[in-house]
Each structure stands twice: as structure tokens, then as C-alpha cells.
N, C-alpha and C positions, 0 to 999 in steps of 0.2 A: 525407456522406463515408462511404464503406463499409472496412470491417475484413477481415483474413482472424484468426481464432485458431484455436487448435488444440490437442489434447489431450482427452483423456477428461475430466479436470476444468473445465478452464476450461467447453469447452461446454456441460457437463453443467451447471456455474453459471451460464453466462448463459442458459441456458434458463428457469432455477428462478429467477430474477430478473426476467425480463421485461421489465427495460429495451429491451435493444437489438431491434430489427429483423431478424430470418431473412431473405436471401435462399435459401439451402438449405444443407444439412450433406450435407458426402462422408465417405463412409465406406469402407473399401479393404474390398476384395473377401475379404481372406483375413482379416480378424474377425467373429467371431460367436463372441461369448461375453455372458454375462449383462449387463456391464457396459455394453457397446455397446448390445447392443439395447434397456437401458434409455432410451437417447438414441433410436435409433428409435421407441420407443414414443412417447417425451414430445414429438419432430417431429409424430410422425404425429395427437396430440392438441391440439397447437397448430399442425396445418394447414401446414406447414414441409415443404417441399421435401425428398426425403433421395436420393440417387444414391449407388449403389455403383461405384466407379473402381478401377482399378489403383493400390496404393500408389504409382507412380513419379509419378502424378497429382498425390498430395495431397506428396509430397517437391519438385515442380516448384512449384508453389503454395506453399508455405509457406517453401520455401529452406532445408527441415532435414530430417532424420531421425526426429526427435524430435519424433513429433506423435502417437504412438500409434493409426496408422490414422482418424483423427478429425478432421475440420474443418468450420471453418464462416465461409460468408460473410456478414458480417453489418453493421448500422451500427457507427461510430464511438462506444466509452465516452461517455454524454454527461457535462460539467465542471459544476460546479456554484460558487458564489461563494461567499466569505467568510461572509456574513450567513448563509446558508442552514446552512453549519455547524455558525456557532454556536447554528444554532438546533437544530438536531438534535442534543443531546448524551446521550449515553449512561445519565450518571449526575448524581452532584450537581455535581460539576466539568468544564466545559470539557475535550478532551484531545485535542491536535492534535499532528499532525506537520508539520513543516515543512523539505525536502529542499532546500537551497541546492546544487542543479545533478549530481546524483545523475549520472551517464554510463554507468552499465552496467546494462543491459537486463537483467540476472541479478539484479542487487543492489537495486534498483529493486523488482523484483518477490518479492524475499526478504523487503525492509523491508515491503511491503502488505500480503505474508502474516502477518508478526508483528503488524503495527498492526490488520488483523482481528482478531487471537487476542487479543491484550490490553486490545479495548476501545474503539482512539481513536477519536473521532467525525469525523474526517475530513482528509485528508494535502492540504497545498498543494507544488505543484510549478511551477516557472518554462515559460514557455512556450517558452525559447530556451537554445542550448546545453546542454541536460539533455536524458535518457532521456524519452520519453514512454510512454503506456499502449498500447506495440505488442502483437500477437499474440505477441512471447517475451516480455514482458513478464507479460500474462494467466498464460500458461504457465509461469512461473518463481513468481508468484508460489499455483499450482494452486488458478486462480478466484478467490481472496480478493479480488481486482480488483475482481469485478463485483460484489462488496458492499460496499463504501467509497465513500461523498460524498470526491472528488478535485476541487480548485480550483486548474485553471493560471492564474499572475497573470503580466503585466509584469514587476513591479520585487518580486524578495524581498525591500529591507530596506523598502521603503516598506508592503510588507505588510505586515510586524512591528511599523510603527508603528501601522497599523490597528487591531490586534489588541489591542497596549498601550492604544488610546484606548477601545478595548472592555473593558476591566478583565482581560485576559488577559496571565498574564506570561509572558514569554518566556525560555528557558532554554537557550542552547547549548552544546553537547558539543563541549568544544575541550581536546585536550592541555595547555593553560594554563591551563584551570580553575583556580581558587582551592581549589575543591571538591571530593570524591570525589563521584559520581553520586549515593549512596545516603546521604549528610548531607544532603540537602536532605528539605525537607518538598513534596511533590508532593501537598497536601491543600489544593488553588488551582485556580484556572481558568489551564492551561499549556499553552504551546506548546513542544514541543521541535523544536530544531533540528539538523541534521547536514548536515555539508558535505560536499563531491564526496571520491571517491576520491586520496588523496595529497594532497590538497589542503586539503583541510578547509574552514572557514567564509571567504568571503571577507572581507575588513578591514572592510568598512562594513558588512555583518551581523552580524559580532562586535560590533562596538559599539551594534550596535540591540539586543543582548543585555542582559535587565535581570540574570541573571547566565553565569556560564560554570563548566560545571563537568566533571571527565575523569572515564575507568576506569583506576585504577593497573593498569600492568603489573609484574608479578614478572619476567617473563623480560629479555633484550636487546631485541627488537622495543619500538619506542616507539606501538605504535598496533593497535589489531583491523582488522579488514575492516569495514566501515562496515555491512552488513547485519547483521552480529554484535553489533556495539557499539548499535548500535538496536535490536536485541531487547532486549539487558540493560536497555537505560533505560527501554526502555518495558514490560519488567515489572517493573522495581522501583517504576513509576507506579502499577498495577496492584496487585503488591502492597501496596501502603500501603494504599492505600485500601480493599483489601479488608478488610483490616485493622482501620482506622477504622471499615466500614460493623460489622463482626462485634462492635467493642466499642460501637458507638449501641446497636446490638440488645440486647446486656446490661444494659447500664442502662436500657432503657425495658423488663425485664422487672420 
């Protein structure tokens, strides 16, 4: 299947990744600045098609504005499984994300960007009803996309029991928490979970939860934006652990 993304990042990342497959990258005729033509160069070293168009080209093509003079048609994000995951993991613990039905292509790509910066070794996403890895997705979340092992499953809570039989414990982020975010010990092999917009964790993946834990708000609002509340958690994962690694180093001096 083939992709359209767009933006100076994203393509700029999936070039530098090499995963995906170049059909050719359009570039609008009134850029030519450093940035750009650092992508024409790295086309033109990886044998990649590049055509100069009228912006109104790549705004027809892309269905936005907001591409930065910049596109590209390319294959499809490839998906990756479970196993593969957990076998790829960053550090000494496990650190996944797990999106129960994520719907906006912004937030989607907000939370990838942060799950890049803080570490996790790879975000499972549902195949149906939920955001997939579109071209504003790519873009929203500026390339971090095209560097995370991403695993669309069937069924999210039966995932979760996967995961549990793999010694991974499972941790979702629900205004009912018992818990603040930051009492817990994230010094495990864990999977965090966050549910759709307004919506939260649906009932049978709360209960596949081996706990559940919130972000106190001080204000009236009972809840963040789901992109925001998933940064928090996943660098206070991040944090600990850096933590823990800084004090092993101490005492094995």
C-alpha cells in the first residue's frame, strides 16, 4: 500500500530511517532554503525521484496547507507484533505504550512524539476505530513516527493479557485510579495504557488493568488532553529509572 506524508520532518525522518520505499518527493517550487535542499540531496543519494511542483500541487495531494512545501509518496509504516517488541527493548525494563482507540490524528501523533523522547520501546494501537499512522499523523507527530516499532492488534484487552503472560505489568491511566501517577514504582517491565479522547479506558481494558492509576488536577477541569497526560506518565517512567540507573553507577563505583 503506498503513503502520502509530508512536511520537512517527517520526510526528512523517513529518509534517515530507511524503512519505507520512495516513489518520489515533490518539493514546491518557491522553497529553496538549506533545509530543503538537505532532502534533495539525501533523494538524490538514495536514487529518489524529486520533482519540483506548484505548491497548490502538494495542498491538492496532501488535503492541507500545512506541509511545508514538502512531500512524499511513499510505502505504508510497516507494523510490527508483540514479540518483536518485547524484544527490542531499550533498557533493563520493558516500556510500552498501549493506546485503547486514540481518534485524533493530532494526539496520536503528539503521544509518538513523546513515546520517542522518553524511551518506549514500542506503542500498540488497535486496528479499528482508532487514529492510524496517516500522513498528519507522521506530521503531527514531526517524524518520531518513523522511529518506533508500532503493533496494530485486533482485540486491545486480549493484548494486555499477552503481555501480562509475558511478565509485563500493565498500568492504566484512568481518573479512578487508586493512585497518583508518580507513587507508583515504574522500576518493571510496563505497559502503559491511555484511552480515547473523553472517553477514557474502555470497561474490559480497565479490568485487564493490573493497576490504574490518575494525574491529580488542582483546577475544575476533571481531566488533561490525553497527549499531555501521556507525556507526564511517560516521563515520570523515564524519570525513575534514570534515576535508579544514576544510583546502580554509584554504588558499583
Amino acid at each position: 500500500m503506498s503513503d502520502i506524508i509530508f512536511g520537512i520532518h517527517p520526510v526528512s525522518e523517513a529518509l534517515k530511517r530507511g524503512e519505507r520505499r520512495f516513489d518520489y518527493v515533490s518539493i514546491a517550487k518557491d522553497r529553496n532554503d538549506p533545509r530543503v535542499q538537505r532532502i534533495v540531496e539525501d533523494c538524490r543519494e538514495q536514487g529518489i525521484s524529486v520533482r519540483f511542483v506548484p505548491r497548490e500541487d502538494i495542498d491538492r495531494a496532501t488535503r492541507t496547507s500545512n506541509h511545508q512545501g514538502v512531500m512524499a509518496q511513499t510505502t505504508s509504516k510497516k507494523f510490527t507484533d508483540i514479540d518483536d517488541l518485547l524484544e527490542h527493548k531499550r533498557g533493563e525494563y520493558t516500556f510500552l505504550l498501549v493506546l485503547d482507540g486514540v481518534e485524533d490524528p493530532h494526539n496520536l501523533g503528539a503521544l509518538l512524539r513523546s513515546a520517542d523522547g522518553a524511551g518506549v520501546d514500542g506503542v500498540v494501537i488497535p486496528e479499528r476505530r482508532a487514529a492510524g499512522i496517516t500522513g498528519a499523523v507522521v506530521k503531527a507527530s514531526a517524524g518520531a513516527a518513523e522511529h518506533l516499532n508500532v503493533a496494530r492488534v485486533v482485540n486491545i484487552a486480549r493484548t494486555l493479557e499477552e503481555l501480562k503472560e509475558k511478565n509485563v505489568w500493565v498500568v492504566g491511566l484512568d481518573e479512578r485510579g487508586d493512585k497518583s501517577y508518580d507513587e507508583l514504582d515504574y522500576k518493571m517491565n510496563c505497559a502503559i495504557v491511555m484511552g480515547a479522547e473523553g472517553k477514557g479506558l474502555h470497561d474490559l481494558v480497565r479490568r485487564k488493568c493490573d493497576m490504574l492509576v490518575h494525574i491529580p488536577m488542582m483546577g475544575e477541569v476533571s481531566s488533561l488532553n490525553v497527549s499531555v497526560a501521556g507525556g507526564i506518565v511517560m516521563y515520570e517512567v523515564l524519570r525513575q529509572r534514570k534515576l535508579a540507573a544514576v544510583s546502580q553507577g554509584k554504588k558499583k563505583r
